[in-house]
C-alpha positions in Angstrom: -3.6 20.0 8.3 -4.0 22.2 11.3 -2.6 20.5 14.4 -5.7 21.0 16.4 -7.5 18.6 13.8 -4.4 15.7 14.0 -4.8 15.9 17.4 -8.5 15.6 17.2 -8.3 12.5 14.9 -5.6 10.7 17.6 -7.9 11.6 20.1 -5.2 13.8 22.3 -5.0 16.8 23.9 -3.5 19.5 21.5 -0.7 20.2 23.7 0.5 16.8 24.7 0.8 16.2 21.2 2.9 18.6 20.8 4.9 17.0 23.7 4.9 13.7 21.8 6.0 14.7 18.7 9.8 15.4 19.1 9.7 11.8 20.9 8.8 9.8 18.2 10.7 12.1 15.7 8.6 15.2 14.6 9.9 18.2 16.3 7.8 20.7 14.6 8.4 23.2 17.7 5.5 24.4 20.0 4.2 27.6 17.7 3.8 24.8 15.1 -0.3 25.6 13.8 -0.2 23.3 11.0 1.4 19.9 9.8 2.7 19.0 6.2 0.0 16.7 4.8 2.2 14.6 3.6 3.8 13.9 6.8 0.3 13.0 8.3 0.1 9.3 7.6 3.9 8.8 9.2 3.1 10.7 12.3 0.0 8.5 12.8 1.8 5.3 12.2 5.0 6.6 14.9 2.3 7.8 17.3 0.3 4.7 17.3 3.5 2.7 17.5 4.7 5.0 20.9 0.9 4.4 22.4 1.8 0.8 21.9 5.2 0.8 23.7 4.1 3.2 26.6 1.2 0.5 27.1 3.8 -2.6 27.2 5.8 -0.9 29.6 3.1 0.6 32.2 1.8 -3.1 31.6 5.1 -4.6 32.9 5.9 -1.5 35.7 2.2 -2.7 36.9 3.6 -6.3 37.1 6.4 -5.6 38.6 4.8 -3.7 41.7 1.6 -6.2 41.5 0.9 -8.1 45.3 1.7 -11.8 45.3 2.8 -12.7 42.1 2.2 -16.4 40.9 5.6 -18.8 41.9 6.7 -20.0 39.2 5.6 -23.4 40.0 2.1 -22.5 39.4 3.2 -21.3 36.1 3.1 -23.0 32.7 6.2 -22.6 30.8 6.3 -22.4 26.7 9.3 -21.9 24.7 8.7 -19.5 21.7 11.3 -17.7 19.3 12.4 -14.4 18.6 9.4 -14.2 17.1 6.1 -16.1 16.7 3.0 -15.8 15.3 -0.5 -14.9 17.4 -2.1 -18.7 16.0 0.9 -20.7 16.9 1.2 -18.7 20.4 -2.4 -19.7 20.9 -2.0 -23.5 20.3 1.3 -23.8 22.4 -0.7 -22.3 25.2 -3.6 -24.3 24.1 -6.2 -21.5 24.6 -8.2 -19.9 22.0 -6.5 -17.3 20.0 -8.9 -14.9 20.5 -8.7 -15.2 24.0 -5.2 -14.3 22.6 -6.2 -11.4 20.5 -8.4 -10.0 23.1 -5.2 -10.4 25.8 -3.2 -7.7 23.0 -5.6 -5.5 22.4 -5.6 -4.6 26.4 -2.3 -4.1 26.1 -2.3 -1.7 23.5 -1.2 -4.4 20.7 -3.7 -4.7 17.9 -3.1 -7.9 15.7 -4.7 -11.0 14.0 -4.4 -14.7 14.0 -2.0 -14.1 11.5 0.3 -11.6 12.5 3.6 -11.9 14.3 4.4 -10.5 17.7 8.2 -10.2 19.3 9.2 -12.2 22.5 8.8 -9.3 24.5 5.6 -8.7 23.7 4.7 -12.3 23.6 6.7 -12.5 26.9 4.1 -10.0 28.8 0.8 -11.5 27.4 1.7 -14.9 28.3 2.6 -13.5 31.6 -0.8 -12.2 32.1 -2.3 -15.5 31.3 -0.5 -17.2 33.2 2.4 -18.6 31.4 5.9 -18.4 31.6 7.5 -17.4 28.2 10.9 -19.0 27.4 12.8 -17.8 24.6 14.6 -20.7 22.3 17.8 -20.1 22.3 19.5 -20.7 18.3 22.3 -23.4 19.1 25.3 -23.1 16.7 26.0 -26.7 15.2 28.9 -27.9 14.0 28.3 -28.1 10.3 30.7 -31.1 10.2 32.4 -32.1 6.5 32.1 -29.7 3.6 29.7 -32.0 1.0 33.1 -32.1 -1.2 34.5 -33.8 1.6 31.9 -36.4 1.9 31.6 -37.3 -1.7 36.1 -37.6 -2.0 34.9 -40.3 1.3 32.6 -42.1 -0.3 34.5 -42.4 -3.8 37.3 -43.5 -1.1 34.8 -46.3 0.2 33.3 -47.4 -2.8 34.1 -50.7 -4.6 34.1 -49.2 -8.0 33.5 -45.7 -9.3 32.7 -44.4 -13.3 33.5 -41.7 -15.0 30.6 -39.1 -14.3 29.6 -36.1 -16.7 31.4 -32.7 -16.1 29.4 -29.9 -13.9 30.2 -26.6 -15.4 29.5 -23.5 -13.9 28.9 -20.4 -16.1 30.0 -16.5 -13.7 30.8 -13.2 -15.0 29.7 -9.8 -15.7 25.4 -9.1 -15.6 25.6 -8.7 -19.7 28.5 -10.2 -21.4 26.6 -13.2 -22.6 26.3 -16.0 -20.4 22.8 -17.2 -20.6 22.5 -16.4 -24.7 25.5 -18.6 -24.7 23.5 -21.6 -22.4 21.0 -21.2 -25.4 23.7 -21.3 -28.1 24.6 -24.7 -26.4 20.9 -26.1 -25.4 19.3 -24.6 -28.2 16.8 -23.2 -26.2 15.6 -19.6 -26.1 16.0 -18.8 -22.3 17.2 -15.6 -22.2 14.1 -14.2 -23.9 12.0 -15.6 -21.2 14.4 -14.1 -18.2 12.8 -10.6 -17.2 15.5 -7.5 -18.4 17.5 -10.4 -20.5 19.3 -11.0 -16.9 18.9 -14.7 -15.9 16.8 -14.6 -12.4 16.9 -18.3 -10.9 19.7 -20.6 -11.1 19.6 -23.7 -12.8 20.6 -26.9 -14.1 21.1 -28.1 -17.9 22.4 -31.2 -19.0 23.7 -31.5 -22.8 25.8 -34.4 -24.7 28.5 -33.6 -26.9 30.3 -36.1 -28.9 28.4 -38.9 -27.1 29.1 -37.4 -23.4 27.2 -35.6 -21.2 27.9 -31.8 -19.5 25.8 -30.8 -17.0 25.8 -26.9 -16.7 24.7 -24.6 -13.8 23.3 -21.2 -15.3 24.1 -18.9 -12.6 22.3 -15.5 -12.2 24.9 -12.7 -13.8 23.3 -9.8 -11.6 24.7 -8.4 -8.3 22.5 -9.5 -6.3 22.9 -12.9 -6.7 26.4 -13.4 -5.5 25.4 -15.6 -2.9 23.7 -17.8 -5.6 26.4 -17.8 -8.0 29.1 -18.4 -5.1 27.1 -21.6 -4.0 27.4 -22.3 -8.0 30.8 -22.5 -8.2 31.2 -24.9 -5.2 29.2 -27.3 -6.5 31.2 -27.3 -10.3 34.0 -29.4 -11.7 34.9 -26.6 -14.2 34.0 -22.9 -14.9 33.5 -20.8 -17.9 34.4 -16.7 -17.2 32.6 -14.6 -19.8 33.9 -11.7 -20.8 32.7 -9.6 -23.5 34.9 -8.8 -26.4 33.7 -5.0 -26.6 33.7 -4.9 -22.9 36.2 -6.5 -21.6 37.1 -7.0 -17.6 34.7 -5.9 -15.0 34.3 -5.7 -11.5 31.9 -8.7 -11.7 34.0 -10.7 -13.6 37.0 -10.2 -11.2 34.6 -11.3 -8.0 34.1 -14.3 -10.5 37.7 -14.7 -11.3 38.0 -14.4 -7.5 35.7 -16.8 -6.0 36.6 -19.5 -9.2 40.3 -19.7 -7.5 39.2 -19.4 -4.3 37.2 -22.9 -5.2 40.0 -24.1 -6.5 38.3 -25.0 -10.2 39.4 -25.5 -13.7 38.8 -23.0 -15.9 38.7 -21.1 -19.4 37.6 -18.3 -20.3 35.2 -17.3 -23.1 35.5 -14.3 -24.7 32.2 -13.3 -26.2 30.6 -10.6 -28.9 33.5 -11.2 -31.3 30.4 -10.0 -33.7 30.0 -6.9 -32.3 31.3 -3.5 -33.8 34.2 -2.8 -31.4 34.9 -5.4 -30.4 38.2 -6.5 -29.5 39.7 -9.9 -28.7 43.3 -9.1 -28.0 42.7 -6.1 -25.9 40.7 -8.5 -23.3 43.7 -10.7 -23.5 46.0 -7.9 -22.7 43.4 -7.4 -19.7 43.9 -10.7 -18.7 47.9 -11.2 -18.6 47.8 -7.9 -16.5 46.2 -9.9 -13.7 48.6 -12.9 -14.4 46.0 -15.2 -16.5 48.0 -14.6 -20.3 46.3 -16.7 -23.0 48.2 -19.8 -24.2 49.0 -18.0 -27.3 50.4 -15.3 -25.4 52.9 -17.7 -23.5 50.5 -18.5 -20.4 48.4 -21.1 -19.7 44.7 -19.9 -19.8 42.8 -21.5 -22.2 40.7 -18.2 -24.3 38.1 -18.7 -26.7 36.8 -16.0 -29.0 33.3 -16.8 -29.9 29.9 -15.5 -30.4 26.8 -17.0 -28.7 24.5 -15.1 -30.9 25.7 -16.1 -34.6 27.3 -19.9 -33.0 30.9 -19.3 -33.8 33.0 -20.9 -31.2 30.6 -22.6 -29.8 32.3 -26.2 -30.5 35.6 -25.8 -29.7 34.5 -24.2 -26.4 33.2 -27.8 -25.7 35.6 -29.2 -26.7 38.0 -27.0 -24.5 35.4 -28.4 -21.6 35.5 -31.6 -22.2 39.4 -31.3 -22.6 39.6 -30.1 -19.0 37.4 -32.9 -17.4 39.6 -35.4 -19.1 42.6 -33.8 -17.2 40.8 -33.8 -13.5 39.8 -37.8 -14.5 36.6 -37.1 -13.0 34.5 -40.0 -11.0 31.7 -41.0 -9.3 30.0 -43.6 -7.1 26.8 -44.7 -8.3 26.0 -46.8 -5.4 24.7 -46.3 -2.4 22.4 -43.3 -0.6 22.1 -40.5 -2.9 24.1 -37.2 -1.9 23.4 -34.1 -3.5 22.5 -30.6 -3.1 19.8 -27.9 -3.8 20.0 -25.7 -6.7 16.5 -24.0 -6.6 13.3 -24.4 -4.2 9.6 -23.2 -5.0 6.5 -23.8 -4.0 4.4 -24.9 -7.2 0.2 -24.0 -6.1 -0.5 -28.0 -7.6 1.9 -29.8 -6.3 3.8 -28.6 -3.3 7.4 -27.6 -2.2 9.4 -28.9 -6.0 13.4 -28.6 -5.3 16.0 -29.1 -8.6 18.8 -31.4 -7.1 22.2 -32.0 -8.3 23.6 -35.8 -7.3 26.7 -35.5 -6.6 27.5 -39.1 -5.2 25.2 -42.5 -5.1 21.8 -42.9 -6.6 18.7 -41.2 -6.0 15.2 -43.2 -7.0 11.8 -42.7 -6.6 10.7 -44.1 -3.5 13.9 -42.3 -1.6 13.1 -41.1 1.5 15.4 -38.1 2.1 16.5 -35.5 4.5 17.7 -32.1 3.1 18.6 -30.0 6.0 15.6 -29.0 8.2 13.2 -30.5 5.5 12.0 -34.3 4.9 10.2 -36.3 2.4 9.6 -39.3 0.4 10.2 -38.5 -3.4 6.7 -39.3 -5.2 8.4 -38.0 -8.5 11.5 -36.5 -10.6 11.8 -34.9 -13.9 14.7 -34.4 -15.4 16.2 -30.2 -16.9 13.8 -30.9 -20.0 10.4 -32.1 -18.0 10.8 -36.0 -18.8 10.0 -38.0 -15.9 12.9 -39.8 -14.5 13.0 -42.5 -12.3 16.6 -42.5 -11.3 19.6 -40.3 -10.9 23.3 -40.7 -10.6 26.3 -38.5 -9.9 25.9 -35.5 -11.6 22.5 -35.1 -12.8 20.7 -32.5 -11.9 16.6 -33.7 -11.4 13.6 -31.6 -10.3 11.7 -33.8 -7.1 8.4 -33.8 -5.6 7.7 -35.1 -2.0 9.4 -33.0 0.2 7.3 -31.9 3.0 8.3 -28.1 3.2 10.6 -25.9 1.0 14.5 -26.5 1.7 16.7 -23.4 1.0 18.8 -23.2 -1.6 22.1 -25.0 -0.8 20.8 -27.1 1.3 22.6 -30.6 1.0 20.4 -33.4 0.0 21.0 -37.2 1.7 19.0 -40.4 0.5 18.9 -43.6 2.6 17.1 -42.3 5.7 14.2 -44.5 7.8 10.9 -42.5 7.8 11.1 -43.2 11.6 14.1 -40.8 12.0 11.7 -37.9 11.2 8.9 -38.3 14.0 8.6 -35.5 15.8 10.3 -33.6 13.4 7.0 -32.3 11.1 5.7 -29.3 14.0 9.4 -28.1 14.4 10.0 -28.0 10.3 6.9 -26.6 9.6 7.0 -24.0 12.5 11.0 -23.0 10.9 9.3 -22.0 7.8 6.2 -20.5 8.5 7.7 -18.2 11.5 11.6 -18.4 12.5 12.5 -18.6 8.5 9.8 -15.6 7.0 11.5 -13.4 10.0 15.2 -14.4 9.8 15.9 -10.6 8.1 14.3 -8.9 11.0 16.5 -8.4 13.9 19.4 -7.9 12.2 17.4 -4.8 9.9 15.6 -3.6 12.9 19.4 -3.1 14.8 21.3 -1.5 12.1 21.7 2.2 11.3 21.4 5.0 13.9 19.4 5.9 16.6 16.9 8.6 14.6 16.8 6.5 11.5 14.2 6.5 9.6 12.7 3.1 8.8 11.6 1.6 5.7 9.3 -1.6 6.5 9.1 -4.3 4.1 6.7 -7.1 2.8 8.6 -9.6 0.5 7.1 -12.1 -1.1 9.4 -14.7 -3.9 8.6 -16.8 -6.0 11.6 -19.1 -5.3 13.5 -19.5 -2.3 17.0 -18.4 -4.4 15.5 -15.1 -5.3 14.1 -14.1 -2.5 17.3 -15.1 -0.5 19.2 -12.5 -3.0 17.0 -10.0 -2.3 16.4 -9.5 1.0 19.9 -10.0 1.2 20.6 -6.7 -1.1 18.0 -4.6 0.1 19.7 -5.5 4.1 22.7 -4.3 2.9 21.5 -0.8 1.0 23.5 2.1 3.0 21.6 4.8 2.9 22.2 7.6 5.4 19.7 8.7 7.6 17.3 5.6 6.9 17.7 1.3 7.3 15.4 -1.1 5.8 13.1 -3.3 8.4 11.8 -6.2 6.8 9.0 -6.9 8.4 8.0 -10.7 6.6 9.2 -12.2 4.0 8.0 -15.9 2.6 7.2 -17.7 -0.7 4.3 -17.2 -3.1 1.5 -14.9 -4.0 0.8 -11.7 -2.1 -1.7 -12.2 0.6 -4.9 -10.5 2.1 -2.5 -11.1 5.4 0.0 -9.4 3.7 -2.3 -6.3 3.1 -3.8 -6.3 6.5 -0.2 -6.0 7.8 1.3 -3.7 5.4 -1.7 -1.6 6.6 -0.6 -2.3 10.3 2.5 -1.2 10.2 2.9 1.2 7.4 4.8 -1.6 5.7 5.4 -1.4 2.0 4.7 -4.7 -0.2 7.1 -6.0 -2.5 6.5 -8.9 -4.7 9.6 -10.6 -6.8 7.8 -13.3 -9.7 4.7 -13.4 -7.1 0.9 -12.4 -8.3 -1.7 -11.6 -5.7 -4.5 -14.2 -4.3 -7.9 -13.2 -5.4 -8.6 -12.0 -2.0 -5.6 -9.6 -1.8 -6.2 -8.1 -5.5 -10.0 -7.0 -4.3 -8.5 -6.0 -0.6 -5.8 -3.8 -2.7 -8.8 -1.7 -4.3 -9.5 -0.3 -0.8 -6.3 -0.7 1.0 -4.2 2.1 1.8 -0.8 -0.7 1.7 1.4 0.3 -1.1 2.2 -2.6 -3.6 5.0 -3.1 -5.9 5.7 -5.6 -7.9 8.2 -7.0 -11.0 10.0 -9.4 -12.2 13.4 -7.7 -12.4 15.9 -7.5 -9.2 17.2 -4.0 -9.8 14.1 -2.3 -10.4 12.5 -3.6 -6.9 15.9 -2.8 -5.5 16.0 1.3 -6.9 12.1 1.4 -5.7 13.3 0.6 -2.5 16.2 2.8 -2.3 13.9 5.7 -4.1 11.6 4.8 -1.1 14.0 5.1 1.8 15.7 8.2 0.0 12.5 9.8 -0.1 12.1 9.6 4.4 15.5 11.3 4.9 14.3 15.1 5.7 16.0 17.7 3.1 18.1 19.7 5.3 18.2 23.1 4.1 21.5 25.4 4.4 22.6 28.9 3.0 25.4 29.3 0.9 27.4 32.3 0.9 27.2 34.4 -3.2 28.3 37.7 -2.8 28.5 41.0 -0.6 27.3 44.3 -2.5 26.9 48.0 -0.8 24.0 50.1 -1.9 25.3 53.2 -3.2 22.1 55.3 -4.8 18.5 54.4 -4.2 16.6 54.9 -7.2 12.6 53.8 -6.6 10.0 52.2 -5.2 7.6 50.4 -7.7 5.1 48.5 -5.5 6.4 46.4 -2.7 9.6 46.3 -4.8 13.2 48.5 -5.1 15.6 49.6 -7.7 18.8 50.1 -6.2 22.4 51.1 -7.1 26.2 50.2 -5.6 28.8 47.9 -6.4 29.4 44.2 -5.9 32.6 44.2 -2.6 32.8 40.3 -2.3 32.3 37.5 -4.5 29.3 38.0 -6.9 26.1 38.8 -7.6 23.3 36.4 -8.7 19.7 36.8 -10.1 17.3 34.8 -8.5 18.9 35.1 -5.1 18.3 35.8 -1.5 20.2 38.4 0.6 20.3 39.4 4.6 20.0 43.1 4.6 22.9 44.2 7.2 22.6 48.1 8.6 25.3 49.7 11.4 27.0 46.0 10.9 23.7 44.5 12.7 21.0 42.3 10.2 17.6 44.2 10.2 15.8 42.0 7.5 15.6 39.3 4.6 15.4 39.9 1.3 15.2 38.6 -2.9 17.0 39.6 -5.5 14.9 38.9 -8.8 16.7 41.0 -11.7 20.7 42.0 -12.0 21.5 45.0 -14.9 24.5 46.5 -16.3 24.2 49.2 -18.2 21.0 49.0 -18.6 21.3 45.3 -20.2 19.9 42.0 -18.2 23.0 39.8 -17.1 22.7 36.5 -15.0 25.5 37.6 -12.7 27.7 40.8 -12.0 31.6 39.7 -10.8 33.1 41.5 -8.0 34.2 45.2 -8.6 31.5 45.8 -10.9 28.5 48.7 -10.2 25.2 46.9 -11.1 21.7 47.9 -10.6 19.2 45.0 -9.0 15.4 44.8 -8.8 14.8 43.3 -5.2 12.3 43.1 -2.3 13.1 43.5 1.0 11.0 43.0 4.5 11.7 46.5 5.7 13.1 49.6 2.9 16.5 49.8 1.9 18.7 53.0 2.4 22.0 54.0 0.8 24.9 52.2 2.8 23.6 49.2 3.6 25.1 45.7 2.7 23.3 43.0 1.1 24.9 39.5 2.0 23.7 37.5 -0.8 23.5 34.2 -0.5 21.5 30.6 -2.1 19.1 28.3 -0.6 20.6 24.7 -1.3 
């Protein structure tokens, strides 16, 4: 596009567009008479975004000089976060919010009841409305006893405990196995059902074997869901470590290996795919007694079991191995009292509301139960058990899906029954505000600091279907390194993609990313016309490589030459066209086809040039070493004459 146009479309002069451009990271120099197309849209979004700032900041130089400014007794305070959205801006100052909306748009900041706005942007238009913004500042509480603390207490205080069923978590590498062996034990088909065959969500199984009951935690195998699997393990009795027989040990299953001692757990270790051409069981126990862990029937005192999920083999005396190690940690519970457990998965199902899988770790949980599980409250209407059956009552060690809560916890979240509904007045706004602003924005800062100053910046939609997975991936995509460019997510929430969504993505020049999440009705008609980009699956990695792909793609190429060869023109043959045959020999390096070359006369550079065709006696080679007397077929920006130097050199 010629610049003159661009300009015309922002409505600038040509000239202090040119001005602008290096400032907001286009330096296309002042001769510049046309613009890559395909850096239009960018240069739009980083010009609009500049017009913004320079208004917020002639708005606040104005205030700054303004005559008799309002004493702050006259002024209205309000305490908003780091960030907050235009609607709930609106009803702390109790105005209308397009009063609101009509206050950002004169200073330069074009938004809807739905869109989010920064302090110091908030800060300014409250100022100019008379209200004096506060910011909240983010008190650190002490977290007090780890919820292994406070189940040992009240085991200590109890009058009697039971024995309670075993929790077993399941870690290792993304495919050795671990969810096809879950199905081996449950006799369920879940792996089938998990996007890419890599388990997405963790959750909770029970089983009974030999007239007891295991309770397993299927923990995502993929990178990205360390967090997940590490709250797994914290929350288990025993753990399983899969590791392939064909395969053996990984990084993966070291981290696992790793964070299993760290915690302190029993475990064995299964060795899986003892079906599978090459596979061999003795090798992964060599693997093993390298890093101190030998198998018992190497001397040690690891428990191994070779066994293969897919044809069953194994399968019992790996419980029975489980079962063996409960026996030896005498494992007990309290089934009286307030239940106290902890949150394994949170969604929010369209029917029915925030639905949270609990596992009980100590007392009883019953319908009825009012509950507090961190920020979030609730009276549990219902609770279904891993298989869907309704359940009216769960002890230590059960895992149960509830209903009631009145927003969605986050996953590890720890779970205590026995509270008075009249603890929680008050407490509804604040929740609901947490979620709906403070939580969906908890990425932002952190991604908007990082990187360098001249970074490009890849903004981000997100939208989960579960709180788990969209904790994993925002927390991977923060963490992508890629040089020259940092990720800004921008929102990121439970559910379906919305119209909002769009109308921001459109706003910012954010991209929209959604994990296990459709789009509303609204949005898919919106999408037809909306310029937003959209992507969406229901596999981690692949939304993780679009974004990288994505971020990649901003970094500018940087082009630089790279030294070939030297050759000396020693007999000028012809001109055919615009194009010269030429003789000499090669001094330096090489000679390449296919090349370019600076044409260097009295030791000075008088022009550029190509070299498309390299001969030897007569016959077509790719190169010519050094020493050797080719003739090339080249074109040059001013004619070549006996004695000059061709430095030949490559584009990379």
């Amino acid at each position: 596009m010629n610049i003159t146009e661009l300009a015309r479309q922002l409505k600038i002069v040509t000239e202090d567009l040119k001005d602008i451009l290096p400032k907001i990271g286009f330096d296309i120099g002042r001769k510049a008479i046309k613009v890559d197309d395909r850096l239009i849209p960018k240069i739009k979004n980083a010009y609009y975004e500049y017009r913004k700032q320079q208004s917020l900041e002639l708005s606040l130089a104005n205030r700054q000089t303004r005559i008799g400014p309002k004493e702050p007794s006259e002024q209205k305070s309000i305490t908003i976060g780091s960030v907050v959205s235009v609607h709930d801006m609106a009803q702390r100052m109790g105005i209308p919010v397009s009063r609101l909306i009509s206050e950002l748009i004169k200073n330069g900041v074009m938004a809807s009841l739905s869109d989010r706005i920064d302090f110091e942007t908030a800060s300014i238009v409250a100022e100019d409305l008379g209200f004096n913004a506060v910011q909240e500042v983010e008190e650190e509480h002490d977290t007090g006893p780890s919820i292994r603390e406070r189940v040992d207490k009240n085991e200590e205080l109890a009058e009697a405990v039971h024995p309670r069923a075993p929790v077993v978590v399941v870690v290792g590498h993304v495919d050795h196995g671990k969810t096809t062996l879950l199905d081996a034990i449950r006799k369920t088909n879940v792996a089938s059902k998990e996007a890419g065959g890599i388990t997405q969500h963790i959750g909770a199984y029970q089983v009974v074997v030999q007239g007891r009951a295991i309770t397993f935690l299927d923990t995502p195998g993929h990178e990205a869901f360390k967090a997940m699997r590490s709250r797994g393990s914290k929350i288990a009795d025993v753990a399983i470590l899969v590791v392939a027989a064909d395969d053996g040990l990984k990084p993966q299953t070291l981290e696992s290996l790793q964070m299993i001692q760290s915690e302190g757990l029993s475990f064995l270790v299964a060795i899986n795919k003892i079906d599978k051409p090459g596979a061999d069981v003795e090798k992964v126990k060599k693997e093993l007694a390298e890093i101190n862990l030998a198998s018992e029937d190497w001397g040690g005192k690891t428990l191994c079991v070779p066994l293969s999920a897919k044809t069953g083999i194994g399968i019992e005396l790996l419980l029975e191995n489980v079962l063996l190690l409960a026996d030896v940690k005498e494992l007990k519970g309290n089934f009286a009292g307030p239940a106290l457990g902890t949150i394994i998965e949170a969604r929010v199902d369209k029917a029915q509301g925030p639905m949270a899988t609990v596992l009980v770790h100590s007392g009883t949980l019953n319908v009825g139960d009012t509950v507090q599980v961190g920020e979030v409250f609730g009276k549990i209407k219902a609770m279904y058990s891993w298989d869907g059956k309704e359940s009216m009552s769960a002890g230590p060690s059960t895992p149960v899906r509830i209903l009631g809560l009145k927003g969605t916890p986050l996953v590890g979240d720890v779970l205590e029954g026995g509270k008075e509904m009249k603890d929680f007045r008050g407490m509804k706004t604040k929740t609901h505000r947490l979620l709906s602003v403070t939580k969906s924005m908890a990425h932002k800062k952190s991604t908007s600091e990082e990187g360098g100053e001249g970074d490009k910046v890849l903004k981000l939609i997100i939208r989960a279907d579960v709180v788990g997975s969209l904790e994993a991936l925002t927390d991977s995509l923060t963490k992508l390194d890629i040089q020259g460019a940092k990720i800004d997510i921008a929102s990121s929430g439970l559910g379906n993609i919305t119209e909002s969504d769009l109308g921001l993505a459109e706003t910012i020049g954010a991209h929209v990313l959604g994990f296990n999440a459709d789009m509303t009705q609204g949005a898919k008609i919106l999408s037809r016309s909306s310029s937003a980009t959209i992507h969406q699956s229901k596999v981690i990695y692949e939304l993780i490589e679009y974004v990288s792909e994505k971020a990649t793609a901003l970094v500018p190429k940087v082009q630089k030459e790279v030294y070939v060869g030297k050759f000396k023109i020693t007999v000028f043959f012809k001109k055919i066209g615009g194009k010269y045959i030429v003789g000499g020999v090669v001094e330096d390096g090489h000679l390449e086809s296919n090349t370019k070359f600076h044409l260097i006369r009295g030791g000075e550079p008088k022009g550029l040039g190509d070299v498309y065709e390299v001969q030897i006696n007569k016959q077509v080679v790719a190169s010519a070493p050094g020493g050797s007397q080719p003739g090339i077929n080249i074109s040059c920006s001013r004619d070549p004459e006996v004695g000059d130097i061709l430095e030949v050199f490559k584009i990379v």
